[in-house]
N, CA, C and O atoms as a GROMACS GRO file, in nm:
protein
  244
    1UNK      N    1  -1.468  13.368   0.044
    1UNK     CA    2  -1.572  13.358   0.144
    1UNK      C    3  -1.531  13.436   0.268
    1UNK      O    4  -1.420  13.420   0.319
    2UNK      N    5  -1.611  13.509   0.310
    2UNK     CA    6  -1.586  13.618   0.424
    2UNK      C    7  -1.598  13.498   0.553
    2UNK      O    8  -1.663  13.394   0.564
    3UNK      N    9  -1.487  13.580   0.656
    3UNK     CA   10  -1.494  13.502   0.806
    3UNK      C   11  -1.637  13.536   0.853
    3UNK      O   12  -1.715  13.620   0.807
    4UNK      N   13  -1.650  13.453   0.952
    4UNK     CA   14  -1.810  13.500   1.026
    4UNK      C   15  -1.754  13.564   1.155
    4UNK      O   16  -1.654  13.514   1.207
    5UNK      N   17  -1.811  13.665   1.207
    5UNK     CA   18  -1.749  13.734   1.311
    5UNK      C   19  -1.813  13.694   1.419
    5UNK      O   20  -1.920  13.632   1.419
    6UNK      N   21  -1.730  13.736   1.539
    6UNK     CA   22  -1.817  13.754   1.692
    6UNK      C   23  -1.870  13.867   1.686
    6UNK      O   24  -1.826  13.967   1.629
    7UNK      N   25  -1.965  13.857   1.742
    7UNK     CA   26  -2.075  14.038   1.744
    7UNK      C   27  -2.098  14.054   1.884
    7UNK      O   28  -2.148  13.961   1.946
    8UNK      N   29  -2.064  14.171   1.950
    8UNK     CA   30  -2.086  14.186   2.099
    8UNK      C   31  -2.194  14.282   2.133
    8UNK      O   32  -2.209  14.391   2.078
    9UNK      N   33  -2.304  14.211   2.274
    9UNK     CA   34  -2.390  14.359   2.287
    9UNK      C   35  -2.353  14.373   2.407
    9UNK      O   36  -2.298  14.278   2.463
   10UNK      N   37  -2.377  14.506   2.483
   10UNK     CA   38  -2.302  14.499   2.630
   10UNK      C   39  -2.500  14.510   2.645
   10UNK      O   40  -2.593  14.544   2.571
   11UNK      N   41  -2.483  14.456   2.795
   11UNK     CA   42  -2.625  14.424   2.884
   11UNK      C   43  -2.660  14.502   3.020
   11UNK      O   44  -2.574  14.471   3.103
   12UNK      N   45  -2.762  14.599   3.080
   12UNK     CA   46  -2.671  14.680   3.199
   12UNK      C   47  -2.786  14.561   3.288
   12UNK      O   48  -2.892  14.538   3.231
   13UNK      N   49  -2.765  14.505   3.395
   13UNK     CA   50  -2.816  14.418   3.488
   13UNK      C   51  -2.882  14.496   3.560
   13UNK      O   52  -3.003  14.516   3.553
   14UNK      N   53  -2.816  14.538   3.625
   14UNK     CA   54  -2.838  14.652   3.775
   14UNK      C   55  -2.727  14.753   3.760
   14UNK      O   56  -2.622  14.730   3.699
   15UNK      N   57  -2.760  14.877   3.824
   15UNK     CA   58  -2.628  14.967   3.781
   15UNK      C   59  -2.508  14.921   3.836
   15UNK      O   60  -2.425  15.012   3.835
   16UNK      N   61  -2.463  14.816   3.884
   16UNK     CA   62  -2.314  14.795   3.949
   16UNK      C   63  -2.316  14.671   3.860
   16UNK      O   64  -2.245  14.583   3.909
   17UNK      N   65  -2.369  14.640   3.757
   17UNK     CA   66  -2.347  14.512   3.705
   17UNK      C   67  -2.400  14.492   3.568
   17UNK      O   68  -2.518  14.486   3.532
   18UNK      N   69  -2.291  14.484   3.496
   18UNK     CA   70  -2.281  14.484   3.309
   18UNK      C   71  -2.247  14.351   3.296
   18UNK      O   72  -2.174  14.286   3.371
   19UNK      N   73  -2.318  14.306   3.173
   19UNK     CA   74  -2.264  14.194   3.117
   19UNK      C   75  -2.229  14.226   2.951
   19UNK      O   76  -2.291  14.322   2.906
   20UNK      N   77  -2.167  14.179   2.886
   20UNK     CA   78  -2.109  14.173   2.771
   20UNK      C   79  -2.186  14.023   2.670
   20UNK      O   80  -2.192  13.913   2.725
   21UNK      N   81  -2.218  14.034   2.583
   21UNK     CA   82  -2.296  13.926   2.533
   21UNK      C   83  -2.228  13.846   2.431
   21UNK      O   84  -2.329  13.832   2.363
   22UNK      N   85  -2.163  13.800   2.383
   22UNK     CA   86  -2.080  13.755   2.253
   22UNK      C   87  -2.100  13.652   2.158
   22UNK      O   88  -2.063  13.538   2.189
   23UNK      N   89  -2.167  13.677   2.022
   23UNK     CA   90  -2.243  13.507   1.957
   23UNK      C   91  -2.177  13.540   1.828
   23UNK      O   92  -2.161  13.641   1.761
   24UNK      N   93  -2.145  13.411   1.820
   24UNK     CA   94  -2.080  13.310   1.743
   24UNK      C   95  -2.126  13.311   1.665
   24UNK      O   96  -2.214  13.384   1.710
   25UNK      N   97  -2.185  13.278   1.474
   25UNK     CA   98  -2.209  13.210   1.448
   25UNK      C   99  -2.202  13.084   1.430
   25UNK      O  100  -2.086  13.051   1.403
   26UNK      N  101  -2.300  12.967   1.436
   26UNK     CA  102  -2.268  12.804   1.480
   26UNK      C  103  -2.217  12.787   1.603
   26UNK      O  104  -2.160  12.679   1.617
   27UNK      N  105  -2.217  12.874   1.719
   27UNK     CA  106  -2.200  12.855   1.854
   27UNK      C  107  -2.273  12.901   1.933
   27UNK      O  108  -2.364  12.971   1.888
   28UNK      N  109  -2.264  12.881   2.068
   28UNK     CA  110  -2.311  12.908   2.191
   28UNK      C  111  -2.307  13.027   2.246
   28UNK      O  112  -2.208  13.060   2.310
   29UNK      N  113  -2.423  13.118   2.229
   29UNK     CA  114  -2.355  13.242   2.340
   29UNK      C  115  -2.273  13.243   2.388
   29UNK      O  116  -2.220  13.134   2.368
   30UNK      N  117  -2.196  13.320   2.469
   30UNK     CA  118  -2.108  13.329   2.572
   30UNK      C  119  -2.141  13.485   2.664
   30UNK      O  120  -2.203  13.580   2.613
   31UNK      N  121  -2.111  13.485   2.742
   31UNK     CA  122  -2.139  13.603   2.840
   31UNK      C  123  -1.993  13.648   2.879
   31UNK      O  124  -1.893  13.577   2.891
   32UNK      N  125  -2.002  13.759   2.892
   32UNK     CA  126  -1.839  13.799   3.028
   32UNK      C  127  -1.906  13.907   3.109
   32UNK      O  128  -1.955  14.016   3.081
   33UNK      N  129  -1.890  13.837   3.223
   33UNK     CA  130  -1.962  13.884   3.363
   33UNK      C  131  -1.823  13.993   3.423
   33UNK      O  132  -1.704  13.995   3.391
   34UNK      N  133  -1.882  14.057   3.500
   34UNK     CA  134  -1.782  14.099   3.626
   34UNK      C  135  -1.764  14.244   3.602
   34UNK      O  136  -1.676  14.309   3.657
   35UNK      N  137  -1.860  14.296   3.511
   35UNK     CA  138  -1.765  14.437   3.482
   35UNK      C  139  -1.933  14.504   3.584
   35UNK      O  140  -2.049  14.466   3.601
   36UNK      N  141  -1.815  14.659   3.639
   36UNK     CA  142  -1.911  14.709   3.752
   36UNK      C  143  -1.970  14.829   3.668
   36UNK      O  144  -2.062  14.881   3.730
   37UNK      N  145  -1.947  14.885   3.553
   37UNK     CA  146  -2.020  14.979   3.482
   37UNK      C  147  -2.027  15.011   3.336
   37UNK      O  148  -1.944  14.963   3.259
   38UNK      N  149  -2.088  15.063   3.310
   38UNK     CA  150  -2.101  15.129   3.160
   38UNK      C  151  -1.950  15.145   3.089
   38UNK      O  152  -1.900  15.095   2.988
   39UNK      N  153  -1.890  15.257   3.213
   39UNK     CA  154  -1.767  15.278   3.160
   39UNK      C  155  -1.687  15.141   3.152
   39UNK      O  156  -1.655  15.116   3.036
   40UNK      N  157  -1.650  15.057   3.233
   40UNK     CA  158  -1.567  14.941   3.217
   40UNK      C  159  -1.662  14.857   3.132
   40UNK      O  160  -1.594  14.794   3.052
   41UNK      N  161  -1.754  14.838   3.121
   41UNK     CA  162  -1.806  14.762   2.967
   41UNK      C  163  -1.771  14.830   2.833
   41UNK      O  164  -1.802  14.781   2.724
   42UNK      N  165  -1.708  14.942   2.849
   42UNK     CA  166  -1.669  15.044   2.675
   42UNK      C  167  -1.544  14.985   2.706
   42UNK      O  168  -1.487  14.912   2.625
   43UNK      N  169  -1.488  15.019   2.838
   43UNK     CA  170  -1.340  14.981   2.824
   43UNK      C  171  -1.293  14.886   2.772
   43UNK      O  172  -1.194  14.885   2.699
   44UNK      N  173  -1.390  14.750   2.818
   44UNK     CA  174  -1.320  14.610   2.783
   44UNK      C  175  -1.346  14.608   2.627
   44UNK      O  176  -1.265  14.568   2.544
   45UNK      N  177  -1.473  14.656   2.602
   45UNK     CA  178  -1.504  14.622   2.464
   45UNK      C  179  -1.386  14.678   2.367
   45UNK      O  180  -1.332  14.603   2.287
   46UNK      N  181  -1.344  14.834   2.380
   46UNK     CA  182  -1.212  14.902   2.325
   46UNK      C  183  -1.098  14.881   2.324
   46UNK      O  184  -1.022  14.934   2.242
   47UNK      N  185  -1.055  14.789   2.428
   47UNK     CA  186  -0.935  14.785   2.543
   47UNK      C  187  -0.878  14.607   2.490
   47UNK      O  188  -0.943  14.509   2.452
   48UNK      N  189  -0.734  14.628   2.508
   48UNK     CA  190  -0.660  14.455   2.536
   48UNK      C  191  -0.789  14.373   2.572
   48UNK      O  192  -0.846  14.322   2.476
   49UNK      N  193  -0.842  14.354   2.689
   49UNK     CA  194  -0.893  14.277   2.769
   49UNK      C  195  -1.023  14.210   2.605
   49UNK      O  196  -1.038  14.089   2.585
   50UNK      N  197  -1.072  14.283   2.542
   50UNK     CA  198  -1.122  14.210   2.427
   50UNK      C  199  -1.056  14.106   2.362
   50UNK      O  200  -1.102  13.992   2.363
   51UNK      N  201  -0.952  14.135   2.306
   51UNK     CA  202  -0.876  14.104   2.230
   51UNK      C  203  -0.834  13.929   2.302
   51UNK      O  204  -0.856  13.816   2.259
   52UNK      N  205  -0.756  13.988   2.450
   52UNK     CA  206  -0.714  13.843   2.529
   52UNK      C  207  -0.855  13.744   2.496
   52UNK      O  208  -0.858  13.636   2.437
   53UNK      N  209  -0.947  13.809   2.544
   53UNK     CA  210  -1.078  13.700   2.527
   53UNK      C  211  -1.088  13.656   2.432
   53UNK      O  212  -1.076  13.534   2.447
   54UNK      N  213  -1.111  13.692   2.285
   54UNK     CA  214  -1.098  13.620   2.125
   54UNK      C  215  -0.991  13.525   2.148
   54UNK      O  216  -1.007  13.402   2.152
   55UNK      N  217  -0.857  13.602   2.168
   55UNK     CA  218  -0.735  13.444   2.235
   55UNK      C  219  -0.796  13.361   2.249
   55UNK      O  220  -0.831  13.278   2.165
   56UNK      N  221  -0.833  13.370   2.404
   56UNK     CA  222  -0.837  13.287   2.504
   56UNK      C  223  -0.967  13.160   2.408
   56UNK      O  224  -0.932  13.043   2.406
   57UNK      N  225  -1.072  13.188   2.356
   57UNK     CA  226  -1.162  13.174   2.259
   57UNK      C  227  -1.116  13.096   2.111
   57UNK      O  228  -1.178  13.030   2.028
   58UNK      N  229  -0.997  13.131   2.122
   58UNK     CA  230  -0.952  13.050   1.950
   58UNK      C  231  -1.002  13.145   1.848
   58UNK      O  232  -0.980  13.124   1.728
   59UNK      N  233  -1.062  13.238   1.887
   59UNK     CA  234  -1.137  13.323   1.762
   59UNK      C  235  -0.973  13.439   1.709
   59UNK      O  236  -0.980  13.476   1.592
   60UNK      N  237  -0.902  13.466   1.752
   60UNK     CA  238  -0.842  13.573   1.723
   60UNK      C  239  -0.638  13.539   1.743
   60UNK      O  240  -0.594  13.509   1.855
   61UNK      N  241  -0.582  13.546   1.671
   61UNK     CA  242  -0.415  13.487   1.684
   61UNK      C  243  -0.343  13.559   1.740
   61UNK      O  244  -0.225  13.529   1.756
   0.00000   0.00000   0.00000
């Protein structure tokens, strides 16, 4: 039986303000706020800072 993944969409708010979208299956959205652009929403999505979040989440070891 295959894992069920997190699936991420990035969101642009206003141009100084991205959100990142992240769903679960059998859970709750989650959001990650704070990023100021396009470029730092590729970054995080590509970058450590993903990864810590799955951590931080229980999703990832």
């Amino acid at each position: 039986m295959a894992k069920a993944r997190v699936t991420f969409k990035t969101l642009r708010i206003a141009d100084d303000n991205w959100t990142i979208q992240a769903d679960y299956p059998e859970s709750e959205q989650r959001e990650i706020t704070g990023l100021t652009s396009k470029a730092d929403a590729d970054d995080w999505m590509n970058g450590n800072r993903k990864v810590a979040w799955l951590r931080s989440q229980g999703y990832a070891k």
